[in-house]
C-alpha angles and dihedrals in degrees: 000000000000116000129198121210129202134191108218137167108222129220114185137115116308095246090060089039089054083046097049089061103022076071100040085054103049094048093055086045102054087040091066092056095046087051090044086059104047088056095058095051089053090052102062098240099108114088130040100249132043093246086062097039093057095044083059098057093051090051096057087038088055098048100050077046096064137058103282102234083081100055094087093063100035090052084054090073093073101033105042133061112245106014109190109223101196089102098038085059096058101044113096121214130183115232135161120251127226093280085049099251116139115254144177126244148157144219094256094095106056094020096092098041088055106050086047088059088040092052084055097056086235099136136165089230149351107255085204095069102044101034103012104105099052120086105264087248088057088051098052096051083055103060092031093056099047091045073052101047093040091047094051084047091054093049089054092048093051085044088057094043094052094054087035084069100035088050083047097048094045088042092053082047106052093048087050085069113109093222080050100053090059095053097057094048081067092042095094090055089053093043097046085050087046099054093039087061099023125028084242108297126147086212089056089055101047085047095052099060090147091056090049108052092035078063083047102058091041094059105054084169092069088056082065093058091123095036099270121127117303093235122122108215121230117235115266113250082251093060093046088051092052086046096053089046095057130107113259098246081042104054101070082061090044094046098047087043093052080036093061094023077071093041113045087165091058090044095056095054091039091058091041080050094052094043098053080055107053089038101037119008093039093181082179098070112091092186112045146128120269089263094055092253115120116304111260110258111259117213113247108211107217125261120185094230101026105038104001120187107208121240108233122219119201115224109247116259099235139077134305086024118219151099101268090121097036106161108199127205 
């Protein structure tokens, strides 16, 4: 359902006004704790065995695998006496296996188990307590909207995981190169000269062009990186003149660019050396994971001033359509 969102500055009576936010409170408020339960759930700390425990989990697993509009009837299997399962059989949710593949199931293998526990009156909670003194509408736009939220989280998470082990693969394949190899054999001496100007930082490097090729000259060995003589060239009396031509923001770039133009050799480990930073390394990234690929994404639970979820009202299905007589909770 698509939905369309607007950002308005209202101007109406108090009271609507103190209604107005008094809803949208309470509904970020209850959808923490919805969340908070799910989680929970997930997590295996909800039931007293562990037969119940991990019927728990499959039930929360099921309902953020499955459209949301089915969450308010699903989480009554754990909240409400004498659940009825036939429904719950027949929905299809999308979950990942133990090996983390994607894979299609039903409700036929925790519904029973659940509306046994139900007919017993053995819940997880009373839905009356948490929920109860919401109008059942308002209750339904909870639960549907955090199986929503944590679904949406979850998507982000497999997404990640997904580019986490391609970065890693293409990372593994590009170090397995011979050419490579030799390279990274070098890569402690750069890092170390790095750190010592820098702090690290690929930018401070690449700003620092007088510092670096001064390190350069001063190290003909690494001129022999790919078992050519160990001589650093000078730069030829055209490129000196080019360099003393050129513009002063300008003459740190014209005088890297004569300086590798003499050293191919140093220009093509400078440029391996560039590259496994910006690809793998990535000093830049302030936010990122331990092995310098994208931070995983952290899940933000929902505040009504900091990180508000918006409460979403129907129109009315009749005509004219509009929200002249909007009732709020």
């Amino acid at each position: 359902m698509a939905v369309k969102n607007y950002q308005v500055r209202l101007h109406h009576v108090p009271e609507t006004l103190e209604a107005l936010w008094r809803t949208h409170k309470i509904f970020n408020d209850r959808l923490r704790e919805i969340l908070a339960l799910l989680f929970r759930m997930r997590r295996g700390e909800c039931g007293e065995s562990p037969e119940d425990q991990a019927l728990y989990r499959e039930i929360a697993l099921f309902i953020t695998g499955c459209p949301s509009n089915n969450a308010p009837y699903l989480l009554n299997s754990v909240c409400i006496k004498n659940w009825v399962p036939t429904t719950a059989r027949k929905i299809k949710a999308t979950i990942s296996d133990p090996n983390g593949e994607l894979i299609e199931v039903t409700g036929e293998t925790w519904a029973e188990r659940a509306a046994q526990l139900s007919a017993h009156g053995d819940l997880l909670f009373d839905k009356r307590e948490i929920l109860g003194d919401l109008t059942p509408a308002m209750a339904q736009v909870v639960v549907r909207e955090a199986a929503a939220y944590l679904s949406s989280y979850e998507s982000l998470v497999r997404r990640w995981e997904r580019e986490h082990e391609r970065w890693l693969e293409e990372k593994a394949t590009w170090e397995a190169e011979p050419e490579h190899k030799l390279y990274l054999e070098l890569r402690p001496r750069f890092t170390e000269f790095e750190t010592n100007i820098g702090g690290g930082l690929l930018t401070e490097r690449r700003h620092r062009w007088g510092q670096y090729l001064i390190w350069l000259g001063q190290n003909p060995e690494l001129a022999a990186w790919r078992g050519g003589p160990a001589v650093i060239n000078e730069i030829e009396q055209e490129g000196n003149k080019r360099i003393a031509r050129a513009a002063h923001k300008r003459k740190a770039q014209i005088e890297a660019e004569e300086f590798f133009k003499a050293n191919p050799e140093l220009k093509a480990l400078d440029a391996l050396h560039g590259y496994y930073e910006r690809k793998f390394v990535r000093r830049r990234k302030t936010k990122k994971h331990l092995d310098g690929f994208d931070h995983k994404p952290t899940f933000t639970q929902p505040d009504a001033l900091v990180h508000p979820r918006w409460y979403v009202f129907n129109g009315p299905q009749t005509k004219p359509a509009g929200y002249r007589k909007l009732n709020l909770p």
